[in-house]
C-alpha positions in Angstrom: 54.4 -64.9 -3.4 54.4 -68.4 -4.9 57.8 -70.7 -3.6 60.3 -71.1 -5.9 60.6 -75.0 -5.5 58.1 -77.1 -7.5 55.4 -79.5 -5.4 54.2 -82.7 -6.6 52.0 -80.7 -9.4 54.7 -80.1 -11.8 54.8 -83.6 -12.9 50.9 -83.4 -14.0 49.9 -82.6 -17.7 46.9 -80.5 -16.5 47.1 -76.8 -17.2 45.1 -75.9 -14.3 47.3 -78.3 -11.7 50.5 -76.8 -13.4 49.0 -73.2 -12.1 49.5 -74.6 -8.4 53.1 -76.6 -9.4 54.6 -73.8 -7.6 52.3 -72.8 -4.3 54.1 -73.1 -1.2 50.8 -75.6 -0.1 52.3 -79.4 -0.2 49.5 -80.6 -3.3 48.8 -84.1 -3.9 46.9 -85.2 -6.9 43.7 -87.5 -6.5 44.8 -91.2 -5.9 46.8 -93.8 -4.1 49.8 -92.1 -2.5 47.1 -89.1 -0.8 44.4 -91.2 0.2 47.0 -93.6 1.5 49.1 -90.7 3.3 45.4 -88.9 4.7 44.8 -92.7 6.6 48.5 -93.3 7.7 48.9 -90.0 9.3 45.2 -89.9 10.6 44.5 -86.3 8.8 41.7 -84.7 7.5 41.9 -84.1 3.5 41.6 -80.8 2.6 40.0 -81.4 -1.2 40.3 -78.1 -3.4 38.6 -78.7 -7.1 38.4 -76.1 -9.6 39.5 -75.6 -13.4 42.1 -73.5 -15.5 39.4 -70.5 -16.7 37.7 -70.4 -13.4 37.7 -66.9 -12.1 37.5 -66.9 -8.6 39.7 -70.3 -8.3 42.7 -68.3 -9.8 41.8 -65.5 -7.1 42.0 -67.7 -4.4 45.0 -69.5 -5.2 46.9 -65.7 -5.2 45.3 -65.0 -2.3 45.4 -68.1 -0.2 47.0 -71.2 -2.1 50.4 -68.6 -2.7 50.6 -66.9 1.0 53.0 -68.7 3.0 51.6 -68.6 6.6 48.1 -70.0 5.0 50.1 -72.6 3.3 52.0 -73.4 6.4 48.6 -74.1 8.5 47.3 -76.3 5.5 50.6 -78.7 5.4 50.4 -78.7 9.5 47.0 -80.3 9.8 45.5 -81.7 6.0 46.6 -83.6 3.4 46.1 -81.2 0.6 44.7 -82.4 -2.4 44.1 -80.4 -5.8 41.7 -81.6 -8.4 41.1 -80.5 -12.1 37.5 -81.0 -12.3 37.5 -81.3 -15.5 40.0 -84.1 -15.3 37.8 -85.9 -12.7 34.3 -85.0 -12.6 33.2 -87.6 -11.3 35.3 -86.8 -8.0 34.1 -83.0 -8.6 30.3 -84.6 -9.1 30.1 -86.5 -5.6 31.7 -84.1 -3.8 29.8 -80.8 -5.2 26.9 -82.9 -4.2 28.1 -83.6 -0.3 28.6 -79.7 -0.6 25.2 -78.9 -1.7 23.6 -81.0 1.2 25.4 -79.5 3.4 25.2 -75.5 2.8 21.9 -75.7 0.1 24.5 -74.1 -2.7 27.6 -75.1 -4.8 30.7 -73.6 -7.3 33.7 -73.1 -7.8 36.4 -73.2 -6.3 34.5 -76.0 -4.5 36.2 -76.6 -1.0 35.7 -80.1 0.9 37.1 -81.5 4.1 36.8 -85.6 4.0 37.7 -87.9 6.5 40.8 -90.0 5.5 38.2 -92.6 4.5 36.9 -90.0 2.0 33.5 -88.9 3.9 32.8 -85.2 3.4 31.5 -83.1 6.7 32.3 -79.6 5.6 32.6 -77.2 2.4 31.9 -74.5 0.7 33.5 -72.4 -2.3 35.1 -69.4 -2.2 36.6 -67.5 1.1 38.4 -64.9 1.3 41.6 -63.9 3.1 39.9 -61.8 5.8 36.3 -62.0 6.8 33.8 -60.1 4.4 30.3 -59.9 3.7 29.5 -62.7 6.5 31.9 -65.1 5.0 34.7 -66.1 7.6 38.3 -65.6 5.6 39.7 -69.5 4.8 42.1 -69.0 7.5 39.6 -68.9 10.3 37.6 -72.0 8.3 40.8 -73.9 8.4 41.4 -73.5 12.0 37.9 -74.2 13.1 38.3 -77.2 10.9 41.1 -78.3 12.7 40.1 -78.0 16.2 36.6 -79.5 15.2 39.0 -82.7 14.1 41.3 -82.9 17.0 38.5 -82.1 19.6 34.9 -83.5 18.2 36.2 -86.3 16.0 33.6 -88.9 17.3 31.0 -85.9 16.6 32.9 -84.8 13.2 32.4 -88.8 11.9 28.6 -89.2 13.2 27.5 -86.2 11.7 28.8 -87.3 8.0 26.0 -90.3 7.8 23.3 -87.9 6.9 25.7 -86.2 3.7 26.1 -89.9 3.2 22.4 -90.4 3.6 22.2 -87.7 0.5 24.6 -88.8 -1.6 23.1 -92.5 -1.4 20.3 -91.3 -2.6 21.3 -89.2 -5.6 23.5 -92.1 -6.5 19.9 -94.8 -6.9 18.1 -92.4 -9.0 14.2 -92.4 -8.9 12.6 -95.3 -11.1 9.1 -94.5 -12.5 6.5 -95.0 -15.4 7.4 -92.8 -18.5 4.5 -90.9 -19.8 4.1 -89.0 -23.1 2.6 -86.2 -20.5 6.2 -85.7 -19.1 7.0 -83.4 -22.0 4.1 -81.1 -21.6 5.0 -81.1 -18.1 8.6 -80.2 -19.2 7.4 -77.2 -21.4 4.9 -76.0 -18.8 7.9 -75.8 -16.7 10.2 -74.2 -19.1 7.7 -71.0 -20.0 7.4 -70.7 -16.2 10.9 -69.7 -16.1 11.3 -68.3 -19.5 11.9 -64.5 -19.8 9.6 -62.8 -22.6 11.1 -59.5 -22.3 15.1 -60.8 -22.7 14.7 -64.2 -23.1 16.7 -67.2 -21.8 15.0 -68.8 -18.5 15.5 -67.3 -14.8 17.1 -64.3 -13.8 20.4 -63.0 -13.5 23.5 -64.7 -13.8 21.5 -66.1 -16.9 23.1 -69.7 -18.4 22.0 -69.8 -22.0 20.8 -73.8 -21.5 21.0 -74.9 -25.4 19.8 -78.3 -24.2 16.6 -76.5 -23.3 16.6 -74.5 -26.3 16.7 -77.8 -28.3 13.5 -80.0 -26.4 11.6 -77.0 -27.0 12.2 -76.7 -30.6 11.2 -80.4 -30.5 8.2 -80.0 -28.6 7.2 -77.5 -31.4 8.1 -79.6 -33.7 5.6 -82.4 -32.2 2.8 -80.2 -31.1 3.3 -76.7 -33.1 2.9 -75.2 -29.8 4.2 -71.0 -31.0 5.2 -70.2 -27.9 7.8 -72.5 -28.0 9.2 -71.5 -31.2 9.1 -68.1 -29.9 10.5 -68.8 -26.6 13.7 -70.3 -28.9 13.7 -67.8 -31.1 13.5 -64.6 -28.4 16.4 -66.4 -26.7 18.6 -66.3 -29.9 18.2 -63.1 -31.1 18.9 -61.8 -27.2 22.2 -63.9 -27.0 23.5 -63.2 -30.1 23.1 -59.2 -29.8 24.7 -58.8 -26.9 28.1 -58.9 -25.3 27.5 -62.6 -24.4 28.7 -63.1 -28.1 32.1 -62.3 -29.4 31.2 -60.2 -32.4 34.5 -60.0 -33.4 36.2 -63.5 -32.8 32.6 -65.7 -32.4 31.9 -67.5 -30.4 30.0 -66.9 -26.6 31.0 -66.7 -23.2 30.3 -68.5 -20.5 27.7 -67.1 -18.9 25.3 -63.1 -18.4 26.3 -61.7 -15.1 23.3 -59.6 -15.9 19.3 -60.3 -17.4 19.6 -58.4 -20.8 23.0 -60.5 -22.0 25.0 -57.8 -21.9 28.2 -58.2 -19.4 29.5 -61.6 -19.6 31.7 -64.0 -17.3 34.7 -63.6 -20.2 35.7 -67.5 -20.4 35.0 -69.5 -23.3 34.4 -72.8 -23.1 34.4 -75.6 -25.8 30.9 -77.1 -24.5 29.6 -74.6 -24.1 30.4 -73.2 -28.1 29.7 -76.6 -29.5 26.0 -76.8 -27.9 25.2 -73.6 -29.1 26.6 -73.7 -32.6 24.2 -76.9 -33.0 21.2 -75.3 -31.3 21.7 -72.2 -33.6 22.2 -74.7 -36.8 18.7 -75.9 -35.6 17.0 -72.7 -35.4 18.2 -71.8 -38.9 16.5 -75.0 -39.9 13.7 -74.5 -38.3 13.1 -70.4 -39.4 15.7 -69.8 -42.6 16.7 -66.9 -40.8 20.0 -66.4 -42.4 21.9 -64.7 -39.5 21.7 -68.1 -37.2 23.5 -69.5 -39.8 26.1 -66.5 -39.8 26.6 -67.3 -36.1 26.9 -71.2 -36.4 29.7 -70.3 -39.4 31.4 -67.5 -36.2 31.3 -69.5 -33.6 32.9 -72.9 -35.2 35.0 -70.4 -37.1 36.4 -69.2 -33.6 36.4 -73.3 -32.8 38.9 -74.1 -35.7 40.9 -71.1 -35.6 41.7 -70.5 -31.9 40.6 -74.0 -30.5 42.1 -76.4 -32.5 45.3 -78.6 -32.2 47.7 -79.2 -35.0 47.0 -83.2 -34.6 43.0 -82.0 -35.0 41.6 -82.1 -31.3 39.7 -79.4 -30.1 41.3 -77.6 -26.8 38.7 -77.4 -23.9 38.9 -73.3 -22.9 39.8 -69.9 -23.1 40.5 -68.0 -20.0 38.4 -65.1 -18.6 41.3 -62.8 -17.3 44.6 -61.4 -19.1 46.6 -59.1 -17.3 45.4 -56.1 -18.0 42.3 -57.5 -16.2 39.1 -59.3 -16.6 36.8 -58.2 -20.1 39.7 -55.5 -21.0 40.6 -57.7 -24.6 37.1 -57.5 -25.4 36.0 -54.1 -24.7 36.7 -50.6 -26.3 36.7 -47.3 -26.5 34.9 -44.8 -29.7 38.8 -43.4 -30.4 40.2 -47.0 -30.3 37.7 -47.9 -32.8 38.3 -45.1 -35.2 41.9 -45.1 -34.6 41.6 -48.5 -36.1 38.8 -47.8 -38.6 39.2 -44.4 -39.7 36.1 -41.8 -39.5 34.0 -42.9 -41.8 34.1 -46.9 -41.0 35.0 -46.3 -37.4 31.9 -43.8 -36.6 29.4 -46.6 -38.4 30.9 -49.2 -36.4 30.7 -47.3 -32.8 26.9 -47.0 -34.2 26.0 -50.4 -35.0 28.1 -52.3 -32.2 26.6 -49.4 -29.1 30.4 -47.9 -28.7 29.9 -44.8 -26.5 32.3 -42.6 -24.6 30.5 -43.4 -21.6 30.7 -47.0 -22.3 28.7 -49.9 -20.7 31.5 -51.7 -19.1 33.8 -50.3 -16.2 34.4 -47.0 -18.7 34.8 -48.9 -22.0 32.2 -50.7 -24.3 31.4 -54.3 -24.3 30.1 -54.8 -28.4 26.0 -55.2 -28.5 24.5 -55.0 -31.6 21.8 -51.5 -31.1 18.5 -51.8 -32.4 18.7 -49.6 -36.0 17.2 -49.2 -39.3 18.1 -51.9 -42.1 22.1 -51.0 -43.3 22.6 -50.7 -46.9 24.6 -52.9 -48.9 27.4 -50.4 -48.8 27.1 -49.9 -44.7 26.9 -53.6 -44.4 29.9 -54.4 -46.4 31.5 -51.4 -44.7 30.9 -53.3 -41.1 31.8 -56.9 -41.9 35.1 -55.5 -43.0 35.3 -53.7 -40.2 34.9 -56.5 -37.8 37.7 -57.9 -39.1 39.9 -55.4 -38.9 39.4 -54.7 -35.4 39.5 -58.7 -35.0 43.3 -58.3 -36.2 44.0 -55.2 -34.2 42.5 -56.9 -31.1 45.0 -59.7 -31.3 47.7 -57.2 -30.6 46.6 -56.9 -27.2 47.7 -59.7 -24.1 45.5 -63.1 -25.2 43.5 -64.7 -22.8 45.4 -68.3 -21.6 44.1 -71.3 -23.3 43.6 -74.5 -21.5 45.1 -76.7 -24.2 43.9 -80.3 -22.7 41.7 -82.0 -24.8 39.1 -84.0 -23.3 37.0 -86.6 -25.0 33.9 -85.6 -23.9 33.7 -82.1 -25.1 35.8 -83.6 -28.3 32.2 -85.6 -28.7 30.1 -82.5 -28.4 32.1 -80.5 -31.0 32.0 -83.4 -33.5 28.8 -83.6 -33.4 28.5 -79.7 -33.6 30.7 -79.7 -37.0 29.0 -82.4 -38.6 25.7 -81.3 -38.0 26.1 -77.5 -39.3 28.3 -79.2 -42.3 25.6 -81.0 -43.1 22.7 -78.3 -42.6 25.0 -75.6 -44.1 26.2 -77.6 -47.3 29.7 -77.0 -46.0 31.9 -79.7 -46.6 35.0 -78.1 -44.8 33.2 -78.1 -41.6 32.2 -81.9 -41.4 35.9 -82.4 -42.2 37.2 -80.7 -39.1 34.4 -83.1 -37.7 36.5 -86.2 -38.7 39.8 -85.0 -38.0 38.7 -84.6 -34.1 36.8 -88.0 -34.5 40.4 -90.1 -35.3 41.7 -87.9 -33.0 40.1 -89.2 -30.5 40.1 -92.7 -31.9 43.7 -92.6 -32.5 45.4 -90.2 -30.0 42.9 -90.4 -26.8 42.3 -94.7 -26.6 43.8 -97.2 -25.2 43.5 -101.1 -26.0 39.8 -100.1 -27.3 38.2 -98.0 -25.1 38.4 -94.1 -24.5 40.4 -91.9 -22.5 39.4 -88.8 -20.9 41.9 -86.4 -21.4 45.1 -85.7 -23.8 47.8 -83.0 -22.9 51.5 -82.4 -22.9 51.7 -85.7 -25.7 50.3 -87.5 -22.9 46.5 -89.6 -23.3 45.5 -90.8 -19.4 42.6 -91.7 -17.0 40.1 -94.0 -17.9 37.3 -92.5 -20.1 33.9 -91.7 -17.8 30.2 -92.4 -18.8 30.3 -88.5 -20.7 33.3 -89.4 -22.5 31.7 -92.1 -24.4 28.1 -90.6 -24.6 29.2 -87.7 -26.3 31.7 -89.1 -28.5 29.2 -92.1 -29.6 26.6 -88.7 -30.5 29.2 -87.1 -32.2 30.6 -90.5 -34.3 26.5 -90.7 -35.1 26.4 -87.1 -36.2 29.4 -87.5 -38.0 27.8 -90.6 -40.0 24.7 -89.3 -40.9 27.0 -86.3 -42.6 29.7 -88.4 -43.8 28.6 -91.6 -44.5 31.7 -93.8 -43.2 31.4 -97.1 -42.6 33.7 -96.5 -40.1 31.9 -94.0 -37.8 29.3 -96.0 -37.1 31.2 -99.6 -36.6 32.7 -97.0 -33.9 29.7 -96.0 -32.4 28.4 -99.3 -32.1 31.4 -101.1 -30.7 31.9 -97.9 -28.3 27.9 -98.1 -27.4 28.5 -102.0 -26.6 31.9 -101.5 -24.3 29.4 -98.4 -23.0 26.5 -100.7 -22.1 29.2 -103.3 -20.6 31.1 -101.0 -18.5 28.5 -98.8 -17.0 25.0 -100.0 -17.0 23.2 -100.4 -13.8 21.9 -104.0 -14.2 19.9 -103.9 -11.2 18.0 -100.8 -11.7 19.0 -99.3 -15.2 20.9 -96.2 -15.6 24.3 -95.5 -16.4 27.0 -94.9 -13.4 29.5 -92.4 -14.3 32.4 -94.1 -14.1 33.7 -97.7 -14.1 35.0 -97.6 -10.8 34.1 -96.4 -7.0 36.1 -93.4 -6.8 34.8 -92.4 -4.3 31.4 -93.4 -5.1 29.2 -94.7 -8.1 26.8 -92.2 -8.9 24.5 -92.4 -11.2 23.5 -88.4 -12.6 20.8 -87.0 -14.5 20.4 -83.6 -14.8 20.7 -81.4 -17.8 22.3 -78.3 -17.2 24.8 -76.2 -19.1 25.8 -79.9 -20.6 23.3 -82.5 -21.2 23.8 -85.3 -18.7 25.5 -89.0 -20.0 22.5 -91.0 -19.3 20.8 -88.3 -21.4 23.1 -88.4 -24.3 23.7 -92.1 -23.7 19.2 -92.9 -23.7 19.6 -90.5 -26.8 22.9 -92.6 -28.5 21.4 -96.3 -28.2 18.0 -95.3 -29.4 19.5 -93.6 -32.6 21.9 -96.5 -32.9 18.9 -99.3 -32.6 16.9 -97.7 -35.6 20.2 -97.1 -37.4 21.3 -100.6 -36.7 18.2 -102.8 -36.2 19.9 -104.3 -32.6 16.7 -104.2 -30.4 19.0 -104.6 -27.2 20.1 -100.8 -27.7 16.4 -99.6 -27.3 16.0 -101.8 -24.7 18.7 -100.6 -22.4 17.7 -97.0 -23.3 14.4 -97.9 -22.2 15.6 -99.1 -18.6 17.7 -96.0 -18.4 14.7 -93.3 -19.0 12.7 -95.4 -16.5 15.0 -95.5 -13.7 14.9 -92.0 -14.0 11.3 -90.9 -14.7 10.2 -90.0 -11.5 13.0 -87.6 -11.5 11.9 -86.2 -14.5 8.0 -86.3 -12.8 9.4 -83.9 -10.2 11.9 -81.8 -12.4 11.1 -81.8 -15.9 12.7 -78.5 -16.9 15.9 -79.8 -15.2 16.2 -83.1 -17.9 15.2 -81.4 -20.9 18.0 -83.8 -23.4 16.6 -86.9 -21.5 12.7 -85.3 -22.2 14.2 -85.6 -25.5 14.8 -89.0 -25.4 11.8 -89.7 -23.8 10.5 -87.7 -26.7 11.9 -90.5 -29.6 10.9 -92.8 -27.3 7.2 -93.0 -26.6 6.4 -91.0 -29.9 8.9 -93.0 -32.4 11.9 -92.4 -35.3 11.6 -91.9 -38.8 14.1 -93.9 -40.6 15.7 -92.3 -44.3 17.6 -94.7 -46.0 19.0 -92.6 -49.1 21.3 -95.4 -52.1 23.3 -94.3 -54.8 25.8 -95.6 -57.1 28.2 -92.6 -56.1 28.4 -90.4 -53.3 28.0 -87.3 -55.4 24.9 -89.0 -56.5 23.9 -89.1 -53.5 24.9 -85.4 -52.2 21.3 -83.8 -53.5 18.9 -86.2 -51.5 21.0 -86.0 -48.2 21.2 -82.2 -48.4 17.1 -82.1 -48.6 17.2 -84.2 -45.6 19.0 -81.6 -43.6 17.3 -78.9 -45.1 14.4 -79.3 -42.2 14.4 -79.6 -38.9 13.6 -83.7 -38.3 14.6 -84.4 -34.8 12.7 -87.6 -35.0 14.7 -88.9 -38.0 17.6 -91.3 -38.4 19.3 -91.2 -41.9 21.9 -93.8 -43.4 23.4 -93.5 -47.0 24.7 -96.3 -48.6 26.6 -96.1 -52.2 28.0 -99.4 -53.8 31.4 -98.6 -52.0 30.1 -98.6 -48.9 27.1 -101.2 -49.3 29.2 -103.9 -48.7 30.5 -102.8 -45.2 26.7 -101.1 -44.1 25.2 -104.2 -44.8 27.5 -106.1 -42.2 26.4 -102.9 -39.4 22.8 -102.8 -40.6 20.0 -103.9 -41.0 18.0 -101.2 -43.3 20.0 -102.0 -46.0 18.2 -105.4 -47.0 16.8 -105.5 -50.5 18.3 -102.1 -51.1 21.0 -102.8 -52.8 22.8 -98.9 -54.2 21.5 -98.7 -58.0 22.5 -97.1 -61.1 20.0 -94.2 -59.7 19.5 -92.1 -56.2 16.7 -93.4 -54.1 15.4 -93.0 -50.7 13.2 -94.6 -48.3 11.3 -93.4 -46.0 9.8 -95.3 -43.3 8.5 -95.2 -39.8 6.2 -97.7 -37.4 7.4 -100.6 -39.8 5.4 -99.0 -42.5 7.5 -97.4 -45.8 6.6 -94.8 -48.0 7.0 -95.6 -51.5 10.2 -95.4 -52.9 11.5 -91.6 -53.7 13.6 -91.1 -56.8 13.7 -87.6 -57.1 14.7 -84.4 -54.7 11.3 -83.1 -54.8 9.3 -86.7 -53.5 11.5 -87.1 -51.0 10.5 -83.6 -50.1 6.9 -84.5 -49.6 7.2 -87.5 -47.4 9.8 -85.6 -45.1 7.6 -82.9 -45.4 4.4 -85.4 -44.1 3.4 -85.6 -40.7 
């Protein structure tokens, strides 16, 4: 049972620190007073990371972090630590790196014992409260622990040079030539992994990796290569028909537990929603195909309705579990559905969504669109009204938790999520919510100029990491190109110069991932289920030096990408966002300049730039209100002074097309190679 008196969590802001406020285990929080403590007393630090939605963490709290006699042994011989990873991920970074040098795998709940001067010498994730399946319970870890310290300490201390031999060298990166050839490598690599038969890339659990989704619809877009249009286009149509997707609420999971998409890991994640909402508003560009546009409008519509804070912030999860137990608020049975429906409208729906009385998910069924005959108008009226029906009647049930911080960085990926689709969909509403998370942010989460990382309980704190301001700067650029504000991109430049300041590796290139040691500057990038922030940052400058006309922006992104091209010569599949700015890189931008007298007049010419798929493309509108203040912030606006008239201009390799003052001309260029 958890203690009835508080620890030192209950004075934190973080949702998943406030689960622990209340464990019998002494907790410290990352920073002076624990490190201080772990060298005065001369203990080990026992370092537990996880986050609010995280499964397993929240079973190994009940398990281990609330038992008594487990606590008891943890306050005898560690100073306890407890760390929100996604409050520090630059601590949860370094150290989920020691712990994949040491055992050859990582997760979480990600469990690290450090020397009191911070070096790691053993972890692991999970354990359980009695030995099982060849895992020792965390009990007999934290005794062996112990003794190893009080009886091979001299050993304990030697042994950590080699994990800080491996750490050292993921922090210096891997400097190289870039090649144009890296991107075939990187789709070579891809369709290695790729899955015809259900799509997505590896086996099970499958991630649904929309950063790799996206360099291979820009490698088609370069090349024409089919397959990887196909490849995209397999994997879309697989996510979005199974239970992966919420087909009630939008919006996906976190991850397959399975190949075919069906039985998802239940927690919902911000990222994770704004990465796919953009990669789906792409593929709609890219094929018309009008039901990726139905799920960009779900999934941003789950966003805004579920994930959004009065002040306009986006909150950063939804939990997994309720209690009546893990995937029970999504799954039903055929009698709850026609109990809900009626005959008629319930029997179509138990059709079309796969709802059996065997069911396909511990006796009940997880909704997965069957394969069918084309519905008639009538039956598909007849199911979209249904959906939300059952939407409502689903909310009667106990809610999964939401983690209401808001963090900057994932704040930066839905911006940029919003304003794209708004701008791709004609849907004004949507770049709106865009810009209300954007002052947000610029308002709520900063501090004397730069970023914070993370807002909850009315409180803004810690210093804003290398993420925070890649992502933001990409979704303030986004958000521009949308809605053309002067004021988003004076903030993206400004926030790209205090980026460049702060975090550049001057000595080799390459972004560090935070300002300061703590405990280590490490320098990341690999794209996973987020893009990396030298990634997103190579991305940011290049798109801000054609938007701009400041040279030095490419030229740091240039020094970034080739402090990390050999890493990308041994792993291209694994830096698919920085293949795509290698991508803009060695094969150029396009800029569109688009001037009218109003912004209405210039509403027809910016919605044909988003019609297609241009991921090589840069676009600034200027109209004779905002001339004045563009002019200051770029250069592309000289001798293009807004008219009584829409133009655009279309240019690229310092060459320009000839002026286009009509919808369809400006078609034609876009449309030329």
């Amino acid at each position: 049972m958890p203690g009835t008196k508080p620890n030192r969590l209950i004075n934190e802001k973080s949702p998943y620190l406030l689960k622990h406020a209340y464990n019998p285990v002494d907790w410290y929080t990352w920073g002076k007073e624990s490190l201080a403590k772990a060298k005065n007393d001369n203990k080990p630090i026992f370092l537990s990371i996880g986050y609010s939605t995280c499964h397993w963490c929240g079973v190994m709290e009940k398990e281990s972090f609330e038992d008594v006699k487990t606590a008891s042994l943890i306050n005898k011989n560690f100073i306890p630590i407890k760390v929100d990873r996604e409050e520090r991920p630059e601590v949860d970074a370094y150290y989920m790196t020691a712990v994949q040098a040491m055992t050859g795998g990582g997760g979480w709940p990600l469990t690290v014992f450090l020397t009191p001067d911070l070096k790691p010498f053993y972890g692991g994730t999970y354990f359980p409260p009695e030995p099982r399946s060849g895992m020792p319970s965390f009990v007999q870890v934290l005794e062996f622990v112990s003794s190893l310290w009080k009886d091979k300490r001299d050993e304990v201390v030697a042994n950590t040079e080699q994990v800080l031999k491996a750490l050292s060298e993921h922090a210096d990166g891997e400097p190289g030539e870039l090649k144009k050839s890296a991107l075939d490598d990187g789709f070579v690599d891809l369709m290695a992994l790729f899955d015809s038969v259900h799509g997505g890339f590896g086996s099970a659990p499958k991630f649904p990796l929309p950063v790799s989704l996206e360099f291979l619809l820009r490698y088609h877009f370069r090349t024409g290569r089919e397959l990887a249009l196909t490849s995209v286009t397999k994997t879309l149509d697989e996510m979005m028909a199974g239970g992966l997707m919420d087909h009630l609420g939008g919006g996906f999971h976190r991850y397959s537990t399975d190949r075919v998409w069906l039985i998802p890991h239940f927690e919902k994640m911000l990222y994770d929603n704004a990465l796919l909402a953009k990669a789906y508003a792409e593929g709609y560009q890219v094929t018309g195909r009008r039901e990726y546009a139905d799920v960009v409008r779900e999934t941003l519509g789950w966003i805004a309705r579920e994930m959004r804070s009065p002040e306009g912030g986006f909150y950063s999860a939804q939990d997994a579990d309720t209690e009546e137990g893990e995937g029970r608020f999504y799954s039903w049975t055929p009698q709850e559905v026609v109990d809900a429906l009626g005959v008629e409208d319930g029997g179509l729906f138990n059709r079309v969504f796969g709802v059996t009385a065997t069911g396909n998910f511990e006796g009940r069924s997880l909704l997965r669109t069957e394969p069918r005959g084309a519905l008639s108008e009538g039956e598909q009226a007849a199911v979209r009204r249904s959906k939300g029906a059952l939407y409502l009647e689903r909310l009667k049930r106990a809610r999964p938790a939401i983690d209401d911080k808001i963090l900057t960085s994932w704040n930066g990926l839905a911006v940029s999520a919003f304003a794209y689709a708004g701008g791709v969909l004609g849907e004004q509403g949507l770049v709106e919510s865009a810009a209300a998370a954007a002052r947000f942010v610029l308002e709520k989460n900063s501090e004397r100029g730069r970023l914070l990382r993370r807002y909850a309980g009315g409180e803004a704190a810690l210093e804003g990491t290398l993420e925070d301001y890649a992502f933001f700067i990409q979704g303030l650029l986004d958000l521009f190109e949308a809605s053309p504000d002067p004021r988003w991109l004076g903030e993206a430049r400004r926030l790209a110069e205090v980026m460049v300041n702060d975090f550049e590796d001057r000595e080799v290139g390459g972004f560090f991932l935070t300002v300061e040691p703590a405990p280590a500057r490490l320098k990341e990038s690999y794209d996973g289920p987020t893009p990396s922030g030298n990634s997103v940052a190579a991305l940011d400058l290049i798109r801000l030096s054609e938007l701009t006309g400041h040279r030095g922006f490419a030229e740091t992104a240039e020094r970034a990408l080739r402090a990390f091209a050999g890493e990308i010569d041994r792993r291209p599949s694994a830096h698919a966002c920085m293949l795509a700015a290698v991508d803009l890189f060695v094969n150029g931008t396009r800029e569109v300049v688009i001037t009218a007298p109003t912004e209405r007049g210039a509403e027809g010419m910016r919605a044909e730039v988003f019609r297609r798929f241009a991921p090589d493309r840069v676009l600034l509108t200027a109209t004779a209100k905002t001339y004045p203040a563009l002019e200051g912030l770029s250069t592309l606006l000289e001798d293009r002074k807004p008219g009584s008239r829409p133009r655009a201009y279309v240019c690229q390799n310092f060459a320009c097309k000839v002026p286009a003052d009509s919808e369809e001309d400006l078609s034609s260029q876009l449309a030329a190679p």
